[in-house]
C-alpha positions as CSV (number, residue, x, y, z in Angstrom):
1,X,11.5,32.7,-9.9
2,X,7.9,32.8,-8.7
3,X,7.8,30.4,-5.7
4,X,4.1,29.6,-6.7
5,X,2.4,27.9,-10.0
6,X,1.0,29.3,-12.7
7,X,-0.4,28.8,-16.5
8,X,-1.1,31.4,-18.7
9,X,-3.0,31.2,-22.0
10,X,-2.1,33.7,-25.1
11,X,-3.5,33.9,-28.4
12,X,-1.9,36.0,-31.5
13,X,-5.5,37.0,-33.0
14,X,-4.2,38.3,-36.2
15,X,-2.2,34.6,-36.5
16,X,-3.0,31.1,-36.1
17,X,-0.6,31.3,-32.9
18,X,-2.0,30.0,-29.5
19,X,0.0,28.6,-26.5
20,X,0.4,28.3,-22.7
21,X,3.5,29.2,-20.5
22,X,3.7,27.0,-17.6
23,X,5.6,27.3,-14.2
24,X,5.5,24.9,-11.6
25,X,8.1,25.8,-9.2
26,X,5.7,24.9,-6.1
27,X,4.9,21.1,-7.2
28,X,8.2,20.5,-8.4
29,X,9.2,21.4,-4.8
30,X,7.0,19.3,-3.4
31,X,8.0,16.3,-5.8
32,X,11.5,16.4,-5.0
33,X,11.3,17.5,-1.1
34,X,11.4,13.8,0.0
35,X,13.9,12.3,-2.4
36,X,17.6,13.1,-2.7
37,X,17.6,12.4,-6.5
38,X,20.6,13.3,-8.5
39,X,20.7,16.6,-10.5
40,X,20.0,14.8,-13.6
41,X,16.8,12.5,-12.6
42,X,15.7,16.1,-11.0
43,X,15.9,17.8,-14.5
44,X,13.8,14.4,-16.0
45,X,11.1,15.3,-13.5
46,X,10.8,18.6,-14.1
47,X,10.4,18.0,-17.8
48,X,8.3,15.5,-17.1
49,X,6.1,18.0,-15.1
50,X,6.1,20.6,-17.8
51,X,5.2,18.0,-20.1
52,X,2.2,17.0,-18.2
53,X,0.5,20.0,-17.0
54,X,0.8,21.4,-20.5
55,X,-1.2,18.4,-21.7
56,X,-3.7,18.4,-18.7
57,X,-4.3,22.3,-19.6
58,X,-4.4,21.9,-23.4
59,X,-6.8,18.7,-23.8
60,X,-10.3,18.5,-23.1
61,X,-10.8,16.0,-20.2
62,X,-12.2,15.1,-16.6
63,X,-9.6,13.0,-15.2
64,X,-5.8,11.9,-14.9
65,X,-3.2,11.8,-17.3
66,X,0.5,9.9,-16.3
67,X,3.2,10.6,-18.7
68,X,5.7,8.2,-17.7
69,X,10.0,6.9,-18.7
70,X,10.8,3.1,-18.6
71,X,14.1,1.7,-19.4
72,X,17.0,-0.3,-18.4
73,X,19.3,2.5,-17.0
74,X,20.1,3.6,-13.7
75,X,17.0,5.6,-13.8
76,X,14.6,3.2,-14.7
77,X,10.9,5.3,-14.2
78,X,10.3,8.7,-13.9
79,X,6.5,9.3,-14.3
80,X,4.2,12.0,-13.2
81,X,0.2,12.1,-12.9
82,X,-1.6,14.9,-13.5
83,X,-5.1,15.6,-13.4
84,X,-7.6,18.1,-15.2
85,X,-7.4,20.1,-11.9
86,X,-3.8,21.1,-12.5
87,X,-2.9,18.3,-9.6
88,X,0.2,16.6,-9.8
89,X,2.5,14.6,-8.3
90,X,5.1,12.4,-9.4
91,X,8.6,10.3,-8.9
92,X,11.3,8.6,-10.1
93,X,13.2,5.2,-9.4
94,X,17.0,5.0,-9.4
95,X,19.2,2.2,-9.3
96,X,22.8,2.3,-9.0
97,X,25.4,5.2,-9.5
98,X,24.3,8.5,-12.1
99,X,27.1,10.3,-13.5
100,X,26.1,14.1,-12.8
101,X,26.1,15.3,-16.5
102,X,23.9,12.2,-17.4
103,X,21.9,12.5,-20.7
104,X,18.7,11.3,-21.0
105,X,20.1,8.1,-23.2
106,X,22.3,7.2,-20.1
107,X,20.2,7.4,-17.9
108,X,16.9,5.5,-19.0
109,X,18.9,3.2,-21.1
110,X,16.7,1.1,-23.4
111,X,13.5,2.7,-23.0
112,X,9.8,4.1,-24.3
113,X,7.1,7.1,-23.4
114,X,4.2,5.7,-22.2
115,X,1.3,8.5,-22.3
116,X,-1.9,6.9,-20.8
């Protein structure tokens, strides 16, 4: 696994495909580096991260975008901010015990996407 990140761009020319493969091995190291999150709320972040650099590299902006979690559960945010730069940084607030093969459900309870 590259230890570095990267974001490539392909196009199908002969279809209407077009996409972007995203690694981000290097910020999602430096997100989690300070916290001693449980494996779950560590697998939320990195979606989380994938989420947003793909939408930072896709749309047509100068900027930030936060894609952020809210709930009720024991994981109450996870968010990360990410800039037209490919900048981000992010984290996640935990209160009380995670089971360690938590689902999303359990762990954000009640909750919403807020994409600002």
């Amino acid at each position: 696994m590259p230890q570095h990140d990267q974001l490539h761009r392909y196009l199908f020319e002969n279809f209407a495909v077009r996409g972007e493969l995203v690694t981000v091995s290097e910020t999602l190291q430096q997100i989690l580096e300070n916290h001693d999150y449980p494996q779950p709320v560590k697998n939320v972040l990195a979606e989380l991260l994938v989420a947003t650099s793909l939408l930072t590299a896709t749309l047509k902006f100068d900027g930030d975008i936060t894609v952020q979690l809210q709930g009720d559960g024991p994981m109450n945010l996870a968010v990360i901010n990410g800039n037209n730069n490919q900048q981000m940084r992010g984290v996640a607030r935990v209160q009380g015990e995670i089971p360690e093969n938590a689902d999303l459900k359990t762990l954000v309870g009640n909750g919403y996407v807020v994409i600002t």
